[in-house]
C-alpha positions as CSV (number, residue, x, y, z in Angstrom):
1,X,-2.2,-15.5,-42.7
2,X,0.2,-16.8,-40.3
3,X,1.5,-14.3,-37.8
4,X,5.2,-13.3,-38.0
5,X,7.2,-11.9,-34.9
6,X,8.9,-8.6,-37.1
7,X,5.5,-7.6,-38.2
8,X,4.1,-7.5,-34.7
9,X,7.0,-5.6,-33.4
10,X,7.2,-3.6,-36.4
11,X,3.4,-2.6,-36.5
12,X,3.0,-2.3,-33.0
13,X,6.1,0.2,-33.0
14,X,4.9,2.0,-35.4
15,X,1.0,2.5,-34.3
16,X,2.5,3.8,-30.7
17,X,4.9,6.3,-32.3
18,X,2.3,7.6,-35.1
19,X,0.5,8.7,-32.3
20,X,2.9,10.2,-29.7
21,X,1.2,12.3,-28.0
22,X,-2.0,10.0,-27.1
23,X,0.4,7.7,-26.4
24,X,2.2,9.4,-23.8
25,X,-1.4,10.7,-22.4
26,X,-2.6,7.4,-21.9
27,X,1.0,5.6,-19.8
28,X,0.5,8.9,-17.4
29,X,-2.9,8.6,-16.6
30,X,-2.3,4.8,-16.5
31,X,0.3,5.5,-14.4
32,X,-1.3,8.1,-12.3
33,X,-4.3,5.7,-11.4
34,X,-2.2,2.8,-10.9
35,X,-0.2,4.3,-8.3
36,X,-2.8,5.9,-5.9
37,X,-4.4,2.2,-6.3
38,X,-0.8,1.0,-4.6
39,X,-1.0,3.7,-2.2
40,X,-4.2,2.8,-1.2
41,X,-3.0,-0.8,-0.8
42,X,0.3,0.7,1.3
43,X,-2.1,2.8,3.5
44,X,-4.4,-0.1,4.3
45,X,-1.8,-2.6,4.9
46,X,-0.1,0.1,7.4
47,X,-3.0,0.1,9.4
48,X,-2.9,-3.7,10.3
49,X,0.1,-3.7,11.1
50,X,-0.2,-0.7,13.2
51,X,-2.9,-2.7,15.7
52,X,0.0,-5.9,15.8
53,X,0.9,-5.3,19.4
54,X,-2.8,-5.8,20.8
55,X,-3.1,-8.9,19.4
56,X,-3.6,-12.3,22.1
57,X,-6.0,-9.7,23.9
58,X,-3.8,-6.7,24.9
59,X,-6.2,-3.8,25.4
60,X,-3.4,-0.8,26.5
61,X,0.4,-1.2,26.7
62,X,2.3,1.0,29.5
63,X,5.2,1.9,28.6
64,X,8.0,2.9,31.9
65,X,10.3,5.6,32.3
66,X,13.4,5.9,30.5
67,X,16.3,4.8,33.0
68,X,14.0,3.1,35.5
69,X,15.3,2.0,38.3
70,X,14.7,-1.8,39.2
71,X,12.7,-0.6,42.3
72,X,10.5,1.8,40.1
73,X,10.0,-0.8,37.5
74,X,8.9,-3.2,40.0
75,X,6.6,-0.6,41.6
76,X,5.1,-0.6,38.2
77,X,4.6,-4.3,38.0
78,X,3.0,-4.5,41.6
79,X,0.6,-1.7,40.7
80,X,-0.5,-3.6,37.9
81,X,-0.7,-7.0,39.0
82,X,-2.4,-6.1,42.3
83,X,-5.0,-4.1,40.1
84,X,-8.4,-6.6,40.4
85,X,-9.1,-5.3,37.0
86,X,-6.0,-6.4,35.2
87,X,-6.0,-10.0,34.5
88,X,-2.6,-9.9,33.3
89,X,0.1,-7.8,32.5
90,X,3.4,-9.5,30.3
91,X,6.4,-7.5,30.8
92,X,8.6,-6.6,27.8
93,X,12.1,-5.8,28.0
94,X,14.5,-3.9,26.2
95,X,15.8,-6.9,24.2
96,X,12.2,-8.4,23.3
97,X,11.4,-4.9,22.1
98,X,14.4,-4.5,20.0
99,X,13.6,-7.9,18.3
100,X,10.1,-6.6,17.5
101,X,11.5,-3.4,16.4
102,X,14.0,-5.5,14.0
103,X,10.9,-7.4,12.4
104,X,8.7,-4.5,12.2
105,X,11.4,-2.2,9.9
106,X,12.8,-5.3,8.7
107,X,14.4,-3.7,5.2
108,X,14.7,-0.3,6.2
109,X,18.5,0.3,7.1
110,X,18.3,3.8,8.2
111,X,15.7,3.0,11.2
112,X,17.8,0.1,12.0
113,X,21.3,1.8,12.0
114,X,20.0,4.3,14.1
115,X,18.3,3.1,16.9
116,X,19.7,0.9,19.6
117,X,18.4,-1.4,22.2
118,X,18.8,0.9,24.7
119,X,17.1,3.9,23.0
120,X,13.8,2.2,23.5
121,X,11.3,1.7,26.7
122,X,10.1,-1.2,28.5
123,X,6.6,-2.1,28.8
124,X,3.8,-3.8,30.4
125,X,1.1,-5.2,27.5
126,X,-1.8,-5.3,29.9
127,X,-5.1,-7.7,29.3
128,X,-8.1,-5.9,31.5
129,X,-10.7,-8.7,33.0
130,X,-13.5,-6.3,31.5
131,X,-12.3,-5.3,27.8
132,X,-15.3,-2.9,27.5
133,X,-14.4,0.6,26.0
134,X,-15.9,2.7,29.8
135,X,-13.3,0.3,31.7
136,X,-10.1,-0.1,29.8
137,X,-10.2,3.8,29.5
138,X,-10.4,4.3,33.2
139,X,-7.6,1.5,33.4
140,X,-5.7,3.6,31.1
141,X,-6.7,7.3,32.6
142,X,-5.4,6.3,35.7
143,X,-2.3,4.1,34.8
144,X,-1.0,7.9,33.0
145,X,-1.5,9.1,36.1
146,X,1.0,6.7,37.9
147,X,5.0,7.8,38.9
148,X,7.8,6.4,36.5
149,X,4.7,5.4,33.7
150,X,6.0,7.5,30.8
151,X,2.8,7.0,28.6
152,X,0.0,4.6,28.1
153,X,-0.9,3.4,25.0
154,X,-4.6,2.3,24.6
155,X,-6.4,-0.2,21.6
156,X,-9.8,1.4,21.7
157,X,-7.7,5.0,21.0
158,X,-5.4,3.6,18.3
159,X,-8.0,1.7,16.6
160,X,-10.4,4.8,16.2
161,X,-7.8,6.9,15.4
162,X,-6.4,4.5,12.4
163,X,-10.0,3.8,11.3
164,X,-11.3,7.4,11.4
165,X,-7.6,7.9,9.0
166,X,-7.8,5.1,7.1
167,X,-11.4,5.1,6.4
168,X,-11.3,8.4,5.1
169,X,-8.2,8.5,3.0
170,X,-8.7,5.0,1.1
171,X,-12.4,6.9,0.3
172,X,-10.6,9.3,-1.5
173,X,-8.1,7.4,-3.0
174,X,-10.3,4.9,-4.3
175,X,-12.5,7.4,-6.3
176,X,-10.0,9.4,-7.5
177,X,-8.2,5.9,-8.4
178,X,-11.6,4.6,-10.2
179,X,-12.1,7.8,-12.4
180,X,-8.4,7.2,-13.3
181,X,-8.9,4.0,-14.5
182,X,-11.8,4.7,-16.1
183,X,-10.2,7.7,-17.8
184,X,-7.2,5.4,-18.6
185,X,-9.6,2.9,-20.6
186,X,-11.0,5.4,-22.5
187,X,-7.6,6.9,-23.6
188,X,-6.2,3.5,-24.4
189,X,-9.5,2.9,-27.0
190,X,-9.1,6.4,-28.1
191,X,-5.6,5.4,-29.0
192,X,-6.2,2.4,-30.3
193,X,-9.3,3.7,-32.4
194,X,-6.9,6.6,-33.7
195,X,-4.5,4.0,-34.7
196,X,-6.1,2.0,-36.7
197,X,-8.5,4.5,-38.3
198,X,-5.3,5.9,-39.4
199,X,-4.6,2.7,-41.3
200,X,-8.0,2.2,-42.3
201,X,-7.3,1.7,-45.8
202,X,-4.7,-0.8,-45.0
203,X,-6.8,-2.7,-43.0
204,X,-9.5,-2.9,-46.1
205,X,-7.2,-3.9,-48.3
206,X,-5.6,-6.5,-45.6
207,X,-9.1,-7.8,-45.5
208,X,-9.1,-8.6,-49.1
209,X,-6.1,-10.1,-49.4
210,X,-7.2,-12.7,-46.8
211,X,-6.1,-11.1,-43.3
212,X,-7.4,-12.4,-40.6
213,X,-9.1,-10.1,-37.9
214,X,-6.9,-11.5,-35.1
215,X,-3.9,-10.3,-37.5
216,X,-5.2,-7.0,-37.6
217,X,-5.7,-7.0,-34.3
218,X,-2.5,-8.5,-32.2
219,X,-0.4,-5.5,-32.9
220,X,-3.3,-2.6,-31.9
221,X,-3.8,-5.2,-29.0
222,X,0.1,-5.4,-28.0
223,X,0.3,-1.4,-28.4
224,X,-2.6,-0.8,-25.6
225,X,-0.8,-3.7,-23.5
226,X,2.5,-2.2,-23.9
227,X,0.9,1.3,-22.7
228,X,-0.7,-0.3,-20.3
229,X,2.7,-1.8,-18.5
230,X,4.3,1.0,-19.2
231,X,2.0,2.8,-16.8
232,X,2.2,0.1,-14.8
233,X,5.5,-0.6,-14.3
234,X,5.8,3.6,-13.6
235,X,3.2,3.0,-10.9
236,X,5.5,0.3,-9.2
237,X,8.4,3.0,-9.0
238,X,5.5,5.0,-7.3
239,X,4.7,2.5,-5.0
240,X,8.2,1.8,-3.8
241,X,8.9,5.7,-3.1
242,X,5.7,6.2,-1.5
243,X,6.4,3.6,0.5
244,X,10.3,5.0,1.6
245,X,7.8,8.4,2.2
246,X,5.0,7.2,4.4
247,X,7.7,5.1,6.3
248,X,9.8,8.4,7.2
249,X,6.7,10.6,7.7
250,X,5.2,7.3,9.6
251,X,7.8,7.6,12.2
252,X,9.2,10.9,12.6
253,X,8.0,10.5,16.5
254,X,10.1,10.1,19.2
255,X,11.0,6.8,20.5
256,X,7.9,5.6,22.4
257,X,5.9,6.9,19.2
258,X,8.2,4.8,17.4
259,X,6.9,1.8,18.4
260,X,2.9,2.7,17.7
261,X,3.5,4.5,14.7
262,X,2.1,2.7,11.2
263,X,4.4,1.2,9.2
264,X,4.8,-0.6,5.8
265,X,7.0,-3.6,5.0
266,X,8.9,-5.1,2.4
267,X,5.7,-7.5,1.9
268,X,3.4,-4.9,1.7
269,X,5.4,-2.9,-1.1
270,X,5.5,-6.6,-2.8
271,X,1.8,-7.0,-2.4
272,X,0.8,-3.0,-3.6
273,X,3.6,-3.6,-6.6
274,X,2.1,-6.9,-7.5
275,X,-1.6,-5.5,-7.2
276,X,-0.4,-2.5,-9.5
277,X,1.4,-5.0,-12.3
278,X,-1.7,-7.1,-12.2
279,X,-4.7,-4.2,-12.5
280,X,-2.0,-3.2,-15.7
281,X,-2.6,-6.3,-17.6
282,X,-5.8,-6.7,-16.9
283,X,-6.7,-2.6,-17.5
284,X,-4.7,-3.1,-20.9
285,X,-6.1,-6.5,-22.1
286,X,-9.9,-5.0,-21.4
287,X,-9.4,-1.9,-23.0
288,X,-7.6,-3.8,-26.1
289,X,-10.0,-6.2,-26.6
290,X,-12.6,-4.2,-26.5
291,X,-10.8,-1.2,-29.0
292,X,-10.1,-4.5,-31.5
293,X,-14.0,-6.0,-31.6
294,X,-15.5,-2.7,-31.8
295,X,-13.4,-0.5,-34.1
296,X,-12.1,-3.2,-36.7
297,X,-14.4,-2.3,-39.0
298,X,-13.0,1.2,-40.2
């Protein structure tokens, strides 16, 4: 028998409204699963970017004094370039940090509106001649200690901190995300088993008539696909909220803060939606295909 496009529609309707409430089960948990996957993804991405200023071997920004005099911020520079364990120390002004400041919350109007060159501090990104952990913290225990320094932002610190966070979280996430998906596989065969047990007799008498199985099966397939991208396409909405969240809560800091908080981008959300949409198909094709091959025969 030769497929035709009403029946599939019509079929695959009617198996995902016969059974309502397993239905609905299945796109939340789907849904559910999907998006702590994203935020997983969000969280992990927000941590690489959140160790972007020590890159070309930065080990501890210094950040000067709002309002600065020229003498004071040139009593800062000397300090640091007279230092025999500073190798070099690139100065950033108030411009170059806007412009990094733009790129970093590149989407996010509200950050942007809000803030002004002027509202953020110069710097020194510093590059120690000995990057072990003992001598970049002295470097930066004493360089907090110095007049017009108004705080002192260290690698070693910030990359502890994120991977004590990040470590711990993504643990969580992923296992509550992996008994999600597993529960979402076994709701979509359930379904899917329901469905066509339902219509068992059809399906015999199908058979006898010379059906197929892959006509039996393409419209108890599409119905755990269309569940499955239902949850899916819920978990991108997830995504894109959690992200708007994690951004506010991410930098709810004052202005130096600002600058060394995490954050997520408009690529990130694009790679955690994309991730999302993709473990959808592939959840819902898996858990069809195998719901098809193993309960035809009703």
């Amino acid at each position: 028998m030769a497929l035709n496009g009403s029946y599939v529609v019509r079929e695959t309707t009617s198996n995902l409204t016969r059974n309502i409430t397993l239905t609905v089960a299945s796109v939340l948990t789907v849904f559910v699963s999907l998006a702590i996957l994203g935020v997983a993804i969000l969280v992990r991405q927000s941590a690489t970017n959140a160790t972007q200023r020590f890159e070309g071997g930065v080990e501890f920004i210094v950040y000067v004094e709002a309002g600065a005099t020229d003498a004071e911020l040139a009593s800062v520079k000397e300090s640091l370039e007279e230092n025999p364990g500073v190798k070099s120390a690139k100065y950033v002004d108030q411009d170059a940090t806007y412009k990094d400041f733009q790129r970093l919350f590149k989407g996010q109007e509200t950050m942007l509106d809000n803030v002004r060159p002027q509202d953020l501090p110069t710097s020194f990104k510093v590059e120690p001649v000995d990057k072990s952990p003992e001598v970049v913290q002295e470097l930066v225990n004493f360089y907090r200690k110095q007049p017009n320094v108004y705080y002192v932002s260290a690698a070693i610190e910030v990359l502890d901190q994120i991977k004590t966070i990040t470590t711990r979280l993504n643990f969580i996430l992923t296992i509550f995300a992996a008994f999600l998906l597993v529960a979402s596989t076994l709701l979509i065969l359930n379904t899917i088993r329901t469905a066509m047990f339902a219509r068992r007799r059809e399906i015999e008498v199908m058979k006898l008539v010379g059906a197929t199985n892959w006509f039996i099966r393409v419209p108890f397939m599409l119905e755990g696909m269309v569940q499955g991208l239902l949850g899916g396409l819920l978990g991108v909405v997830a995504v894109i909220f959690a992200s708007r969240f994690l951004n506010d809560l991410f930098t709810s800091g004052d202005r130096v803060r600002l600058l060394e908080t995490f954050r997520i981008t408009s690529s990130d959300v694009t790679l955690a939606a994309l991730a999302v949409v993709g473990s959808a198909v592939l959840l819902s094709v898996i858990s069809s295909a195998i719901a098809t091959r193993r309960f035809l025969d009703v």
